[in-house]
Rosetta silent file (secondary structure, phi, psi, omega in degrees, C-alpha in Angstrom):
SEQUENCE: XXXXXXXXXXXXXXXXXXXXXXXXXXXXXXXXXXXXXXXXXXXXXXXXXXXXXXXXXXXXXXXXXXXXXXXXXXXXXXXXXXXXXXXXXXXXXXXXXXXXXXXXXXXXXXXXXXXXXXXXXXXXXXXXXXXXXXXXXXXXXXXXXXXXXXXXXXXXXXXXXXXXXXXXXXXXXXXXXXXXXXXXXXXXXXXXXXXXXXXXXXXXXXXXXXXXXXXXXXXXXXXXXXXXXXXXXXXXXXXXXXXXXXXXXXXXXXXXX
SCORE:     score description
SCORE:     0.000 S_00000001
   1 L     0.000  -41.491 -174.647  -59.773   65.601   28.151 S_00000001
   2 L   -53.089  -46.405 -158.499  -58.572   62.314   29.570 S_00000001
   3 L   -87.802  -77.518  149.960  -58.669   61.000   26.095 S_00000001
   4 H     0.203  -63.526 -163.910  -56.766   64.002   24.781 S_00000001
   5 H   -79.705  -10.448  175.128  -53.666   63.489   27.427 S_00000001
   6 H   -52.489  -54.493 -157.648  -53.625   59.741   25.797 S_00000001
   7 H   -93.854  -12.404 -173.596  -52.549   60.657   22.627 S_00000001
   8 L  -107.053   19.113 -141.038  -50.483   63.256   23.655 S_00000001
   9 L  -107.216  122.083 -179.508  -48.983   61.850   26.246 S_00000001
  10 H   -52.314  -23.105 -179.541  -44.689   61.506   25.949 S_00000001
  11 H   -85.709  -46.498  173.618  -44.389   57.741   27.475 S_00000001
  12 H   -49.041  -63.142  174.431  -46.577   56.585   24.550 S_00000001
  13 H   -53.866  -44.085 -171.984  -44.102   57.883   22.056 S_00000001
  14 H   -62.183  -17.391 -174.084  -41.419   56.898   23.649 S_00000001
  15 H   -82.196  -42.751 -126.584  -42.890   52.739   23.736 S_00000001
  16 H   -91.611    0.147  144.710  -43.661   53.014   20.619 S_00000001
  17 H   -43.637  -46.352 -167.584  -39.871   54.457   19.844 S_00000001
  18 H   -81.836  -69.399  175.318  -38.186   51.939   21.652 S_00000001
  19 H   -10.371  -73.751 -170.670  -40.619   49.047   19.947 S_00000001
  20 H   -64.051  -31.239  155.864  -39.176   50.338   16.222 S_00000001
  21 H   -46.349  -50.949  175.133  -35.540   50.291   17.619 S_00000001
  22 H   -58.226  -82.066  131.417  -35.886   46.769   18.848 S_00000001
  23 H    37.823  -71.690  177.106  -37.594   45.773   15.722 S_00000001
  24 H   -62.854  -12.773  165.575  -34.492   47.612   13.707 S_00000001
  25 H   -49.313  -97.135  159.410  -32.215   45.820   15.516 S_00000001
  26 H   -46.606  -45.639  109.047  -33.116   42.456   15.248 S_00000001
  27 H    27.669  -91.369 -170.340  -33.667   43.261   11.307 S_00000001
  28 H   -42.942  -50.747 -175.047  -29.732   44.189   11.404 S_00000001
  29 H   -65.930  -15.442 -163.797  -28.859   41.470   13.287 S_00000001
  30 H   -77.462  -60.917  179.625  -30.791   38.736   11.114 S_00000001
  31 H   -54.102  -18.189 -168.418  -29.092   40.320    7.913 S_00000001
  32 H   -73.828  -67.629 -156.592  -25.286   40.379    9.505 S_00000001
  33 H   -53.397  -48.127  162.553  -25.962   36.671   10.527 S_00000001
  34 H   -57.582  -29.945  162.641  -27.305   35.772    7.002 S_00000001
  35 H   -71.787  -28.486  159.660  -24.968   37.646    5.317 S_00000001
  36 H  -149.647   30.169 -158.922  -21.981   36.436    6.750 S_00000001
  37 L  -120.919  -47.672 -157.065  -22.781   33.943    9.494 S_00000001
  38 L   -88.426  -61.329  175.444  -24.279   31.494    6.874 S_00000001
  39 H     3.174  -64.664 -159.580  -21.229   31.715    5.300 S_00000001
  40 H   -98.855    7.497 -160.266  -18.830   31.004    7.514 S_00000001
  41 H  -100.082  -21.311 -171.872  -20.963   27.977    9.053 S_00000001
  42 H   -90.707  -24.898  175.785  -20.737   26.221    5.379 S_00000001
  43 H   -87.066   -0.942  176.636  -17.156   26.747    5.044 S_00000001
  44 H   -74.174  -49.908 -163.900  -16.394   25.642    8.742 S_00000001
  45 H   -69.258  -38.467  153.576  -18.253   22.443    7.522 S_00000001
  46 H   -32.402  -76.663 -141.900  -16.456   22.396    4.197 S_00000001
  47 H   -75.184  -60.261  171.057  -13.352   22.465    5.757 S_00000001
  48 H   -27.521  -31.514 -159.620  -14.493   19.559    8.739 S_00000001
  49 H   -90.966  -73.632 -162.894  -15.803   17.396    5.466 S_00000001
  50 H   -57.169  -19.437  169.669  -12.478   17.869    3.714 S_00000001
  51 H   -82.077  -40.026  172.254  -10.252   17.292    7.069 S_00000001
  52 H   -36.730  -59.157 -167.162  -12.571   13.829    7.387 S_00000001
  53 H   -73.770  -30.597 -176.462  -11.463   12.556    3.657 S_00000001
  54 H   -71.219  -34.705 -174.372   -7.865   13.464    4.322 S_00000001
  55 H   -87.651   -6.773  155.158   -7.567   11.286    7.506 S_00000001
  56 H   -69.047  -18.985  178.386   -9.925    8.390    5.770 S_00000001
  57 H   -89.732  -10.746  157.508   -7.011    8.566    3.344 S_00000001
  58 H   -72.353  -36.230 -153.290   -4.193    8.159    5.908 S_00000001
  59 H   -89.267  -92.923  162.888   -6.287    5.654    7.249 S_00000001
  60 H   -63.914   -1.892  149.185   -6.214    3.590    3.837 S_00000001
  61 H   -65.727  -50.345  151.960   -2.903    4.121    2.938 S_00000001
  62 H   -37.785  -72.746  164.662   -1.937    2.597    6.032 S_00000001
  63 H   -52.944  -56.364  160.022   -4.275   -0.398    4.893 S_00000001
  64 H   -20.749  -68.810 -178.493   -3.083   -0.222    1.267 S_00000001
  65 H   -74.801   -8.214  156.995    0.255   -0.895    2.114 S_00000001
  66 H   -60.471  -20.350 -168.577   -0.412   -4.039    4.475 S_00000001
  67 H  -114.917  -22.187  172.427   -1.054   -5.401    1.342 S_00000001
  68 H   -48.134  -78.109  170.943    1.939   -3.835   -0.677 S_00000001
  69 L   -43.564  -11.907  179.946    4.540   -5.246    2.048 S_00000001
  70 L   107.466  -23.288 -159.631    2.837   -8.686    2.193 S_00000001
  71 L   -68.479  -63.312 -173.870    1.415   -8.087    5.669 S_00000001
  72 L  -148.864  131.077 -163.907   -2.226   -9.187    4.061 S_00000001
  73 L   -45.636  -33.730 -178.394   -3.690  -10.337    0.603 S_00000001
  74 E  -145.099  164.221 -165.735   -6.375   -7.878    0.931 S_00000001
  75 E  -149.939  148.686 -178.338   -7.730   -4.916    2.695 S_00000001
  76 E  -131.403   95.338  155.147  -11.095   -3.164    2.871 S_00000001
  77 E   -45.395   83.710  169.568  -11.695    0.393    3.550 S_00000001
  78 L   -26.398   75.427 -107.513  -14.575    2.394    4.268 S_00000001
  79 L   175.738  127.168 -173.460  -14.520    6.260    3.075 S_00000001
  80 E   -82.664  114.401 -176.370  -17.167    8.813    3.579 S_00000001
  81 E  -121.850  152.256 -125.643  -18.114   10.707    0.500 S_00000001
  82 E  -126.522   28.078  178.148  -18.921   14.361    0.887 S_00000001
  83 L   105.668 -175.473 -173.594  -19.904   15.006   -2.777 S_00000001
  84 L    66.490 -161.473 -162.881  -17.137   15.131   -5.835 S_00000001
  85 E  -153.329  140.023 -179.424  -15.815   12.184   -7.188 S_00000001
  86 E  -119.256  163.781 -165.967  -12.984    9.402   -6.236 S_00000001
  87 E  -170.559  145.847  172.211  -11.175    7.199   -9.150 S_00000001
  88 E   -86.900  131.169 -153.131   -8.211    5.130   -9.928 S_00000001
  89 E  -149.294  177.111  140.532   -7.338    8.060  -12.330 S_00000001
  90 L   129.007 -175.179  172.157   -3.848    9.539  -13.364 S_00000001
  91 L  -168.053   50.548  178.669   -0.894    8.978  -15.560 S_00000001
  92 L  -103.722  162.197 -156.479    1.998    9.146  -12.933 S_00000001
  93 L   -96.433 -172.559  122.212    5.807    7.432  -13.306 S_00000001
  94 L  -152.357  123.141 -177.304    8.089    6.327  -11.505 S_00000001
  95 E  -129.670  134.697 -169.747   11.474    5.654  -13.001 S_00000001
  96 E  -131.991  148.969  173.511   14.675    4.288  -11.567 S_00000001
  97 E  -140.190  144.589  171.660   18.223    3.772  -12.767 S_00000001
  98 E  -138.689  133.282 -178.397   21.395    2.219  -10.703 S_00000001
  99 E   -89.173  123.177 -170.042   25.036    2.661  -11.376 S_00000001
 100 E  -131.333 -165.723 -160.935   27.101   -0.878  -10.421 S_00000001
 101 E  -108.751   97.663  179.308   30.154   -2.527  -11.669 S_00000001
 102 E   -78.534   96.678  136.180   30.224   -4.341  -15.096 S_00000001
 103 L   -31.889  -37.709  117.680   32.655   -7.219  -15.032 S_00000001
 104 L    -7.319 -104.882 -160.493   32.751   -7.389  -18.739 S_00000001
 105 L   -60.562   -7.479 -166.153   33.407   -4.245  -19.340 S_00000001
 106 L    55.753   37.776  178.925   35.553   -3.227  -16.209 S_00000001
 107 E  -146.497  144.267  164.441   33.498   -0.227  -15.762 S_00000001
 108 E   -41.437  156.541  166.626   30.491    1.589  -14.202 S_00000001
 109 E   173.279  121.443  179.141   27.433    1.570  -16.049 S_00000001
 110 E   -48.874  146.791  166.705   23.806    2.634  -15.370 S_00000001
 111 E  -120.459  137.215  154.231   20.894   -0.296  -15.287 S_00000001
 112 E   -82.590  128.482  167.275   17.240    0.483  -15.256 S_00000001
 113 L   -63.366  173.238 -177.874   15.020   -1.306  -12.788 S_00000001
 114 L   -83.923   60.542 -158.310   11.457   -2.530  -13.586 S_00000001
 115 L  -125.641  176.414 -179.608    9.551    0.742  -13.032 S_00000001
 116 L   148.293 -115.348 -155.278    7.222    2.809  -15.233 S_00000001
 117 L   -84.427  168.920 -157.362    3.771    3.892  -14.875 S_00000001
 118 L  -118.889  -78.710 -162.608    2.203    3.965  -11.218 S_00000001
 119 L   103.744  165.158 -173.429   -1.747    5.361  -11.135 S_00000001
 120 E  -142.584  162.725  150.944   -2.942    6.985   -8.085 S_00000001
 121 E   -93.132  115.057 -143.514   -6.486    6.743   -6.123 S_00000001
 122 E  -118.100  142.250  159.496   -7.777   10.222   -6.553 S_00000001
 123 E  -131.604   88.553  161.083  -10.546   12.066   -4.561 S_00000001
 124 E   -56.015  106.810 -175.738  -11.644   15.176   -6.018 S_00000001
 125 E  -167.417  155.494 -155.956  -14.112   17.893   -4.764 S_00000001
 126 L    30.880   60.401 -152.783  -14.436   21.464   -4.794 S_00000001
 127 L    52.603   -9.275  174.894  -10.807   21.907   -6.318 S_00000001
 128 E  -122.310  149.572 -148.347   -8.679   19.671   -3.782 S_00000001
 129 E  -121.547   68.396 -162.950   -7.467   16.874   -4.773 S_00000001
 130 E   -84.304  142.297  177.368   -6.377   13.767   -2.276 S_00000001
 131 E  -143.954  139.255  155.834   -4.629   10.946   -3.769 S_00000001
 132 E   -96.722  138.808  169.327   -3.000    7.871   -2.511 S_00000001
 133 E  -169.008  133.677  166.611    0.155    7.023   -4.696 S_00000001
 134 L    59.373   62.755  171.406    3.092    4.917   -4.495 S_00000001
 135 L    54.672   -1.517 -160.396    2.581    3.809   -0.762 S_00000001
 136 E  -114.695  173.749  177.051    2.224    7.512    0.054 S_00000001
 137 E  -127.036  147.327 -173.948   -1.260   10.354    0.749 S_00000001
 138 E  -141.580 -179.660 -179.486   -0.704   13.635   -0.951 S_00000001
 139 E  -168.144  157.660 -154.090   -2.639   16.498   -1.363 S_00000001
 140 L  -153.649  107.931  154.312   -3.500   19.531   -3.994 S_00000001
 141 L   -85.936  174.656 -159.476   -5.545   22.271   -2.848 S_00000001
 142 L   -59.562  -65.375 -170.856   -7.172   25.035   -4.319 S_00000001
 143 L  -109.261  152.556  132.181   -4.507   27.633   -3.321 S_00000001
 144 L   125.548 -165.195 -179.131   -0.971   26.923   -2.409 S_00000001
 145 L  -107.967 -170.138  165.042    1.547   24.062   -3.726 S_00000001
 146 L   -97.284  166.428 -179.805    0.985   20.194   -2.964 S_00000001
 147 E  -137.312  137.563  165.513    1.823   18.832    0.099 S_00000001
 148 E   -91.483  152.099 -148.148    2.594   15.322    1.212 S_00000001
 149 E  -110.927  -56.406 -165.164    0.122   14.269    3.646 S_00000001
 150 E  -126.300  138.304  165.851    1.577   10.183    4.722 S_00000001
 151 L  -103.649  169.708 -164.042    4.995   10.246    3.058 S_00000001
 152 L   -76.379  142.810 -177.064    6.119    7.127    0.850 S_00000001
 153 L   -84.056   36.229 -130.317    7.378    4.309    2.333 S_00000001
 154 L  -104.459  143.528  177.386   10.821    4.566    0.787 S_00000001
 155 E  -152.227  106.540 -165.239   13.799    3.069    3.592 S_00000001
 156 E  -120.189  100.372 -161.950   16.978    4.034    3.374 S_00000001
 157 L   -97.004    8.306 -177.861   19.345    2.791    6.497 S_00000001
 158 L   118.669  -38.928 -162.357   22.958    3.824    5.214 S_00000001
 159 L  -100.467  -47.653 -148.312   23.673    0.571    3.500 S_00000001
 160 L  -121.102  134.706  167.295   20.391   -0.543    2.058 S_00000001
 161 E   -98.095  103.827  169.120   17.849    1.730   -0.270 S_00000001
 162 E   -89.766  103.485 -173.496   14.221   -0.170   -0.146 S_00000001
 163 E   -88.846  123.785  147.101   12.173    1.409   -3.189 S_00000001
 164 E   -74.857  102.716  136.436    8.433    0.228   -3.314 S_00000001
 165 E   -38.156   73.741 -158.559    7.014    0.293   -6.839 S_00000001
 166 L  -112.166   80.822  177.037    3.210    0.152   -6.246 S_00000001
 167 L   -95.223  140.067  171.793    0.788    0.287  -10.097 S_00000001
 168 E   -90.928  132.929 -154.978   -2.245    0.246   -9.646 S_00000001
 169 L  -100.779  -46.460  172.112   -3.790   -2.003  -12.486 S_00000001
 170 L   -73.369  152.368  163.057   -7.634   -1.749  -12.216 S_00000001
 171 L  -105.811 -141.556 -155.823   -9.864    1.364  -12.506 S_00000001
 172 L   144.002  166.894  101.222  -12.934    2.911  -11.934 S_00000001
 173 E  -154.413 -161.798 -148.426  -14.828    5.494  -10.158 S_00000001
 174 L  -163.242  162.786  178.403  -17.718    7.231   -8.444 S_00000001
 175 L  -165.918  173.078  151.293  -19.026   10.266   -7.414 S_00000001
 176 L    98.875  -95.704  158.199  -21.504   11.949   -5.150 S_00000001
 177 E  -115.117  174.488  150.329  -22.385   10.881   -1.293 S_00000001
 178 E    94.559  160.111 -158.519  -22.567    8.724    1.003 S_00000001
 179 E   -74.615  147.165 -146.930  -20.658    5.783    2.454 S_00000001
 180 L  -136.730  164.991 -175.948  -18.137    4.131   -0.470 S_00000001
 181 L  -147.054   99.883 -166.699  -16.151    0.908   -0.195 S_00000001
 182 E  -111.749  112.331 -157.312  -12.511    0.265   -1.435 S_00000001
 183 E   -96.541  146.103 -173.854  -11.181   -3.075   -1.644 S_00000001
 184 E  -157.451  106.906  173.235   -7.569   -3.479   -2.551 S_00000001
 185 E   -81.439  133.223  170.996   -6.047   -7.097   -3.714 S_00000001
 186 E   -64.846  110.781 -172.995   -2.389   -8.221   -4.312 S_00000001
 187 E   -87.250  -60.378  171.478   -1.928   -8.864   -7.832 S_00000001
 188 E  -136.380  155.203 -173.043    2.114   -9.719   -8.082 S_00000001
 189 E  -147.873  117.627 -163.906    4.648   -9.083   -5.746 S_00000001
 190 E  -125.722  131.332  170.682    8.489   -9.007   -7.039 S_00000001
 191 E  -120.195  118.559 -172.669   11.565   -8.125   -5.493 S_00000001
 192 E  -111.992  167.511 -160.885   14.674   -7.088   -7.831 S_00000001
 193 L  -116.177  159.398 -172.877   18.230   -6.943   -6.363 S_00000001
 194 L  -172.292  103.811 -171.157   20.809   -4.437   -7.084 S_00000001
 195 L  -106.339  148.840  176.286   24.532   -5.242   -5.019 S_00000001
 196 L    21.715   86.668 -157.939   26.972   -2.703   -4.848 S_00000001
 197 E  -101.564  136.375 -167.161   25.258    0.565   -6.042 S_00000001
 198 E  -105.412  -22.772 -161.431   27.607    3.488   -6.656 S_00000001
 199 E  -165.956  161.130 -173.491   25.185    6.083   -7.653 S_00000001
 200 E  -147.172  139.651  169.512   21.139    6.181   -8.108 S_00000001
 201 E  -138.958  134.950 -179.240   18.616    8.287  -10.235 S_00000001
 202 E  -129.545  116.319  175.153   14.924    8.606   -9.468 S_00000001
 203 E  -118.825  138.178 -153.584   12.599   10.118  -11.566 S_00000001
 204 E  -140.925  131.605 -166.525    8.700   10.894  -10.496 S_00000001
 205 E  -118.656  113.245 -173.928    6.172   12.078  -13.012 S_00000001
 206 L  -172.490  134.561  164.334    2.860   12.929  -10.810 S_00000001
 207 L     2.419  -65.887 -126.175    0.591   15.957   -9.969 S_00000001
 208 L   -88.185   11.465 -150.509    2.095   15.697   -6.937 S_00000001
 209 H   -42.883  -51.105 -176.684    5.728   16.362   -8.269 S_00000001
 210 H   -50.038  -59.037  144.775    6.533   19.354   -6.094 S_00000001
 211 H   -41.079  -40.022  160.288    5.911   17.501   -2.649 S_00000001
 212 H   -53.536  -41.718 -178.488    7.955   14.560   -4.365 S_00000001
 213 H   -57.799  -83.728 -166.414   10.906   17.108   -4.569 S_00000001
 214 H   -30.212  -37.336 -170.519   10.769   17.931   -0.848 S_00000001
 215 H  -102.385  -15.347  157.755   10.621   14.564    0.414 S_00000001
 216 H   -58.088  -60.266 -148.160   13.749   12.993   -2.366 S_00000001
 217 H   -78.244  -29.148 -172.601   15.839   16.214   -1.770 S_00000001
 218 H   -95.664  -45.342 -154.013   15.152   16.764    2.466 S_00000001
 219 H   -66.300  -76.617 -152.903   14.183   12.616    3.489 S_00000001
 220 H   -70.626  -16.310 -159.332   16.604   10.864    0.938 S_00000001
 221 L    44.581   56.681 -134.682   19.023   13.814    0.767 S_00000001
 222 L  -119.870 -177.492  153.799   19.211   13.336   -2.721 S_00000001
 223 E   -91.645  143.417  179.232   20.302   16.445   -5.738 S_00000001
 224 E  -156.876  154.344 -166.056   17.036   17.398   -7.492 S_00000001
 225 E  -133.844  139.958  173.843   15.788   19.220  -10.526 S_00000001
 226 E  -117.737  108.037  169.089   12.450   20.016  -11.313 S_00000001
 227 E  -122.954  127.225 -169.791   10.119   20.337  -14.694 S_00000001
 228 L   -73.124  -35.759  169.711    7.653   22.029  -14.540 S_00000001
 229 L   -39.268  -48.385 -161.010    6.480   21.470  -18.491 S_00000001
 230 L  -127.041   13.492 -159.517    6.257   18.132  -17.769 S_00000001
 231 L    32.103   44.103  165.175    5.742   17.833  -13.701 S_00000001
 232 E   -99.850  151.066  123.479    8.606   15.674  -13.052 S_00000001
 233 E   -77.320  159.144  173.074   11.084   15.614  -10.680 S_00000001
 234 E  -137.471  121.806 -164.163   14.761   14.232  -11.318 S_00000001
 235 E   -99.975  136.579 -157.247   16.664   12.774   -8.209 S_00000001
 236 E  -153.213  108.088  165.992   20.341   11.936   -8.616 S_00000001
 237 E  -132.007  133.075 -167.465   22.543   10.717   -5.676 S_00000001
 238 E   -82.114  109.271  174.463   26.391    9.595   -5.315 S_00000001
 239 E  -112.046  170.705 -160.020   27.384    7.562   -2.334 S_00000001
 240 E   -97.900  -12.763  172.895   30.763    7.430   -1.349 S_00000001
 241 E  -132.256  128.233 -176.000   30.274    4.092   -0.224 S_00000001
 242 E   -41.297  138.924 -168.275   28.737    1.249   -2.410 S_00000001
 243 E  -133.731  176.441  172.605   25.135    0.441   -0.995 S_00000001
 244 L   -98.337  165.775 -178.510   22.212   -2.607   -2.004 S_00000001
 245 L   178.269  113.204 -171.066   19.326   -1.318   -3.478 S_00000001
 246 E  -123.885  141.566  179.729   15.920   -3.364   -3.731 S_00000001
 247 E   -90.076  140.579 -171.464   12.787   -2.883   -5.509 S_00000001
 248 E  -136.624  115.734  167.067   10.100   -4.016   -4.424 S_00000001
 249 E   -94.002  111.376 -175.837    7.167   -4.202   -7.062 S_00000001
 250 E  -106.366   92.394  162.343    3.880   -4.502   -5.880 S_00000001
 251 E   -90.918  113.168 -145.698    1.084   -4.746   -8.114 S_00000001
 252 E  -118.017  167.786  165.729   -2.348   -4.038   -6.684 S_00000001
 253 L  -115.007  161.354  153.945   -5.820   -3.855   -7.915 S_00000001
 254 L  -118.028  145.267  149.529   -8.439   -1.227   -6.305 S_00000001
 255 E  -134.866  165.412 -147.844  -12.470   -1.779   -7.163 S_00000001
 256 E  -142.925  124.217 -172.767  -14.588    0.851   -5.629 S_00000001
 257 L  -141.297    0.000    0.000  -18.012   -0.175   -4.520 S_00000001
């Protein structure tokens, strides 16, 4: 009888109710957490990996250009790599023209400066794209437009325009993890002169073309046109008063070790 009230007894069902509840529970919760928990833990870490390489790349721009300006023959950078692949890679321009005063002829009349093709140090993974170019860090995601990141070291005080001209002459690359090493040497360093400049055109052929508009047409306050066919911008500014305008060439090497 005893045995009887055991099995039939309502607190038994009820344990062994609650038991398969718990059970179902835990179940649900394992799948939510796998299902979108794992998720969101790889792209928080994506996105931590990919905020790392952009500020190692502020970080060597800032070095880069100690040796552009002269400050020191060489510079060596450290840079963490999180998969993908980095490279001296590219096929971006930079082209300049300046309108002076021909004595001969008694007239204006555009000159070209010593400009032409630049190269950029590119690091590419999962679709975004960080590059140092032309003293500056830029940056090409996935979604969205480019953005500059460091902006170009370009100095314009009212009087005086300073352009820096920075090709990069060696290549290279790499790819996968792990700590990377980028040494970057002064090859030639040139300064050309340009006295009493009436008018200036800058034109920049680069990925990164779109960001270049933003920072000619808002920084430099410059008129600016955009093709897309060909990613260039074209920068065109008048001053009402004659200015200098110096070049600065810098020719660097990167190897990547």
């Amino acid at each position: 009888m005893a045995r009887n009230n055991i099995f039939d007894s309502e607190s038994a069902v009820s344990e062994v109710v609650d038991v398969v509840l718990i059970l179902g529970i835990m179940l649900i919760a394992i799948t939510v957490i796998s299902v979108a928990g794992f998720p969101a833990l790889q792209n928080m870490q994506d996105s931590g990996h990919q905020e790392n390489i952009r500020q190692s790349f502020i970080v060597l721009g800032e070095n880069v250009n100690k040796v552009v300006f002269n400050l020191a023959p060489s510079q060596s950078v450290e840079l963490k790599m999180y998969g993908g692949s980095i490279g001296v890679i590219g096929d971006s321009k930079l082209n300049l023209s300046v309108q002076t005063w021909n004595e001969t002829s008694l007239d204006k009349e555009y000159e070209g400066a010593p400009t032409g093709q630049l190269m950029e140090l590119r690091n590419e993974r999962e679709g975004t794209s960080i590059s140092y170019e032309n003293t500056a860090v830029w940056a090409k995601y996935q979604t969205g437009q480019p953005i500059m990141v460091r902006e170009p070291q370009f100095v314009f005080d009212g009087n005086t325009l300073i352009i820096p001209f920075v090709p990069i002459q060696t290549g290279g690359s790499t790819s996968g993890e792990g700590l990377i090493r980028i040494i970057t040497d002064s090859l030639t360093s040139e300064i050309y002169s340009y006295q009493n400049v009436s008018a200036v055109n800058i034109s920049v052929t680069s990925p990164y073309y779109i960001a270049w508009d933003n920072y000619l047409n808002e920084t430099l306050e410059m008129q600016t046109t955009l093709n897309t066919t060909s990613s260039t911008v074209d920068a065109h500014k008048d001053y009402d008063e004659n200015i200098d305008v110096y070049v600065l060439k810098s020719t660097v090497s990167m190897t990547i070790e």
